[in-house]
C-alpha positions in Angstrom: 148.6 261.1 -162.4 146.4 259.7 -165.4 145.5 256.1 -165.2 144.5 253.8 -168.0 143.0 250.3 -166.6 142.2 248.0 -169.8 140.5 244.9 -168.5 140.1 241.8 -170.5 137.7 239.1 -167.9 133.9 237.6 -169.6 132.2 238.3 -165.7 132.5 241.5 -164.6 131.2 239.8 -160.7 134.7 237.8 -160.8 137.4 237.9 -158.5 139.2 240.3 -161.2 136.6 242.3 -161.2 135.9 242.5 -157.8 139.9 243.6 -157.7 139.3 246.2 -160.5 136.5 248.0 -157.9 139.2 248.0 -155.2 142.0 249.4 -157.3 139.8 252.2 -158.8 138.1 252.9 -155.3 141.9 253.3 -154.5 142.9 255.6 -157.4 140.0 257.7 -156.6 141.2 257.9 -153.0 144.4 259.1 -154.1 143.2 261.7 -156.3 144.6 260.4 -159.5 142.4 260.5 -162.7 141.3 257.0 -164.6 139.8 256.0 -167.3 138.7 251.8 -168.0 138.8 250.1 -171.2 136.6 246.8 -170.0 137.0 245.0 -173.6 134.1 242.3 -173.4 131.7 244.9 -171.9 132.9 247.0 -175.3 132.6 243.8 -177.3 136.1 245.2 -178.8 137.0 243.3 -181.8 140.6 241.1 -181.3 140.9 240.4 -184.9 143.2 242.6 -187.1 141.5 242.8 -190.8 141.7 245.0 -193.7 138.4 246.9 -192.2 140.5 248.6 -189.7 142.3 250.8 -192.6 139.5 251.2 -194.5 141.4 250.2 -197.5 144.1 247.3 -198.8 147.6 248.2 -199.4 148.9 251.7 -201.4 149.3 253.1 -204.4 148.6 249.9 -207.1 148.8 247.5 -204.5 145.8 245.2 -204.0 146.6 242.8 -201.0 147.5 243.3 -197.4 150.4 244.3 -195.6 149.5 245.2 -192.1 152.3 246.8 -191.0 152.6 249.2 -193.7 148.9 249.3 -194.1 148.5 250.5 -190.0 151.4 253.2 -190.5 149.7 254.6 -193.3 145.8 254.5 -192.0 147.3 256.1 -188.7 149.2 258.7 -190.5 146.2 259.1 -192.8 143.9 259.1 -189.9 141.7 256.3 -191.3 142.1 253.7 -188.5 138.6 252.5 -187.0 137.2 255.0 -184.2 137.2 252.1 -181.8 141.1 251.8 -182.3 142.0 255.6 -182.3 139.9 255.8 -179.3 142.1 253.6 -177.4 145.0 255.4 -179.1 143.7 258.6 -177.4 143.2 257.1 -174.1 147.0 255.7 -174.1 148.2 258.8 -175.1 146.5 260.7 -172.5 147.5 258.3 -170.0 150.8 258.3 -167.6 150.8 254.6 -166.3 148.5 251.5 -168.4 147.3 249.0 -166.4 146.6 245.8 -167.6 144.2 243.9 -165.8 143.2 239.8 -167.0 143.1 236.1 -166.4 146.6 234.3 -167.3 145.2 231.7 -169.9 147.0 228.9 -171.3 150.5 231.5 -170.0 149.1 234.3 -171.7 146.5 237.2 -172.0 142.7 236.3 -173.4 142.5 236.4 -176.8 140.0 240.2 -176.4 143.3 241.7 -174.8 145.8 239.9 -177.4 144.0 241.5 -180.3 143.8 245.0 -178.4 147.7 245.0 -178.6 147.2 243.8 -182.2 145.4 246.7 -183.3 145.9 249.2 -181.0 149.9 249.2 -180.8 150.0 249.9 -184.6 153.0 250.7 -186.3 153.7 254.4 -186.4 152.2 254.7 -183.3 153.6 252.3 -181.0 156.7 251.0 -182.7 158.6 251.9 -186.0 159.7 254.9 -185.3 163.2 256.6 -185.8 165.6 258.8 -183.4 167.1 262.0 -184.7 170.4 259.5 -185.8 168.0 257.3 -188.0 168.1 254.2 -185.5 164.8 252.3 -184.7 163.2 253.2 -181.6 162.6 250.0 -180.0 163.4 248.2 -176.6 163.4 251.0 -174.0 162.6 254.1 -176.7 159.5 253.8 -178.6 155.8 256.0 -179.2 155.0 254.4 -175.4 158.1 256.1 -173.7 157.6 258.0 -170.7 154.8 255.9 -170.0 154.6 253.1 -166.7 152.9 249.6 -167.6 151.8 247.2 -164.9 150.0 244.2 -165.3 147.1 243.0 -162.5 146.7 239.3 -163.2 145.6 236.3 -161.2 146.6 231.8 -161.9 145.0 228.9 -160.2 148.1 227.7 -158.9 149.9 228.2 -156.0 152.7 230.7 -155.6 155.4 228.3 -155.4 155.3 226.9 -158.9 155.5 230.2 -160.2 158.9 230.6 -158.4 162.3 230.5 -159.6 162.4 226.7 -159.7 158.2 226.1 -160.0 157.0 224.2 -162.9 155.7 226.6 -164.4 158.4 228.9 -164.6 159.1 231.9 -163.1 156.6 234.3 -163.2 158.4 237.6 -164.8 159.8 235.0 -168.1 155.8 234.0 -167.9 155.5 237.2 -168.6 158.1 238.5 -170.8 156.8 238.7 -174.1 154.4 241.0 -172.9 156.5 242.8 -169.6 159.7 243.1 -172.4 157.8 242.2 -175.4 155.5 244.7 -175.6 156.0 247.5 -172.9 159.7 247.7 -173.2 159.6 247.3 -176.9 157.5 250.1 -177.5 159.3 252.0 -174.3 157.4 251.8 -171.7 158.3 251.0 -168.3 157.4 247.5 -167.2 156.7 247.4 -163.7 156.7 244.1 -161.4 153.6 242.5 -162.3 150.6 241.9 -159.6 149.9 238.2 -159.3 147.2 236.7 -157.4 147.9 233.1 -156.8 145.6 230.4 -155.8 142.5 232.3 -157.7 140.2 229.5 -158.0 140.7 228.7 -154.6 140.3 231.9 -153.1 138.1 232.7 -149.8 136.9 236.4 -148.2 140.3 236.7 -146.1 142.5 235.9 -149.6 140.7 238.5 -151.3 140.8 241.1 -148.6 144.7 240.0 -148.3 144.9 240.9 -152.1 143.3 243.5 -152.0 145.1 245.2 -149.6 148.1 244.4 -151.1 146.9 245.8 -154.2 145.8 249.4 -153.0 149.8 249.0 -152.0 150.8 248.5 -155.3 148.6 251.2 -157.1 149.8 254.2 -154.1 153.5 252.9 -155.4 152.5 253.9 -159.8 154.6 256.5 -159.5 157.8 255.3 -157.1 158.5 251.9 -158.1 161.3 250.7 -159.3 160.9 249.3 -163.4 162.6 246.0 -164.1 165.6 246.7 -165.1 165.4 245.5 -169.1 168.5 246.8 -171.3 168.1 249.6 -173.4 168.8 248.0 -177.5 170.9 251.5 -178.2 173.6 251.3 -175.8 176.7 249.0 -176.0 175.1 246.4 -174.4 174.2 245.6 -177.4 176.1 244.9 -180.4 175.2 245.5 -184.6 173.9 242.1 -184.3 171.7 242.6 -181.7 173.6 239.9 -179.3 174.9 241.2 -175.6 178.0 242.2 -175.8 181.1 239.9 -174.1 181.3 243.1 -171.2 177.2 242.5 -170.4 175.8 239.6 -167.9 179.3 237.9 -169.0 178.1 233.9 -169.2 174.7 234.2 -168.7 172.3 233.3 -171.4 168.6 233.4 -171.9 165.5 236.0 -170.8 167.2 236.9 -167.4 170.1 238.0 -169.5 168.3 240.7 -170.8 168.0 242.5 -166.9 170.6 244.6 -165.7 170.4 243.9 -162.1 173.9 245.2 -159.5 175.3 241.6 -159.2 173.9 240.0 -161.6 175.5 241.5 -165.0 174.6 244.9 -164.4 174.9 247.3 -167.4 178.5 247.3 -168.6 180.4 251.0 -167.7 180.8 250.8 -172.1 176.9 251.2 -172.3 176.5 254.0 -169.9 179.4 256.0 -171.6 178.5 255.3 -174.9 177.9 258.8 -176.8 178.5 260.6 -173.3 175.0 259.8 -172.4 174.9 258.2 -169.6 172.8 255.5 -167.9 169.5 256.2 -169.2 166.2 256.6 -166.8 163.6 253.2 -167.7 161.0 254.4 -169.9 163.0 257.8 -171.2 164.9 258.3 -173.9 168.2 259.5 -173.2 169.1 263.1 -173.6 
């Protein structure tokens, strides 16, 4: 198995990147290949700008549209050699592990623009199946692919909980968990949390650790959350659940088909005779 670890922390002495050394010492030890993508040690540039496509708009066009403007640099191969570097190392990977400080309930800014100009249309999203629908939200240029995010808070455990101030941890986490991975289909695995990082001692680190070499010798056996595929009749031409999916539930937890909970409606999985489809594949 291939392994992709992009890590987004200013000290590489950290806690995080103390972690990092465990988890490649671990994916070593288990024979899989890696590559790392430390972003501040590459002084990787966050900020999307016309410079990345080496040139502003189309055909008598003069101002920027990014979205067109990274399809067409990616299918013209113009994009920067720093981004199509990434691109190679995500398309060589089997499982992307993102690895960073929560900061103000999100990723650093370094990591935030790596998504911006490294998931570029074309590449990452905006694609089409064979039936002309959009490829989005469990298909995608990522599918087949495993994402798991390694990430440590100051606070304790419990206010991350289901009823913590700060809100459950996996809705924390969704624009990127369901946002991003599931968006561009790939698999979004339970995310690694270490709690209690500015407090943490030489037992809480070994503890962590530990439970981290667990996590990595799992890459390949853990069950994905559970996130709805768009095309399937859970969804309807408005993009809305259906009535038969999670019937009265609303928001982000909505949006998981977990067995008693408003699990995915018998309508989805016989929808074109598919069947269920497998997380992070597209359906056959």
């Amino acid at each position: 198995m291939k392994i992709l670890w992009v890590f987004a922390h200013p000290e590489r002495r950290s806690l995080n990147g103390s972690l990092m050394d465990e988890g490649l010492d671990e994916l070593e030890a288990l024979g899989y290949e890696h590559r790392v993508s430390d972003l501040y040690a590459m002084d990787f540039k966050p900020v999307v700008d016309a410079a990345d496509f080496r040139g502003v708009g189309g055909a008598g066009c003069d101002r920027l549209f990014v979205g067109d403007s990274q399809q067409r640099a990616y299918r013209e191969q113009r994009l920067g050699t720093d981004v199509r570097g990434e691109q190679e190392k995500i398309e060589w990977a089997d499982v992307l592990v993102f690895h960073f400080p929560l900061w103000w309930f999100g990723p650093p800014a370094i990591l935030k623009g790596w998504f911006d100009r490294v998931l570029v249309q074309g590449f990452a999203f905006g694609l089409k199946d064979d039936r002309g629908r959009t490829r989005r939200y469990g298909d995608g240029g990522l599918v087949g692919k495993r994402a798991l995010i390694v990430t440590s808070v100051g606070a304790r455990e419990s206010g991350f909980g289901g009823r913590g101030v700060h809100g459950q941890v996996d809705e924390v986490l969704f624009p990127l968990l369901h946002g991003t991975f599931w968006y561009t289909g790939a698999a979004a695995l339970p995310p690694f949390v270490v709690y209690g990082a500015d407090r943490a001692d030489g037992e809480a680190f070994a503890a962590d650790a530990t439970r981290l070499r667990k996590r990595l010798a799992e890459l390949d056996t853990a069950e994905p959350i559970a996130y709805r595929h768009e095309n399937s009749a859970d969804y309807g031409d408005d993009l809305v659940l259906s009535p038969e999916a999670a019937p009265g539930r609303t928001g982000l937890g909505a949006h998981r088909a977990e067995p008693g909970a408003g699990g995915r409606s018998p309508a989805a999985e016989a929808k074109d005779g598919t069947g269920p489809r497998v997380p992070g594949r597209p359906a056959v």
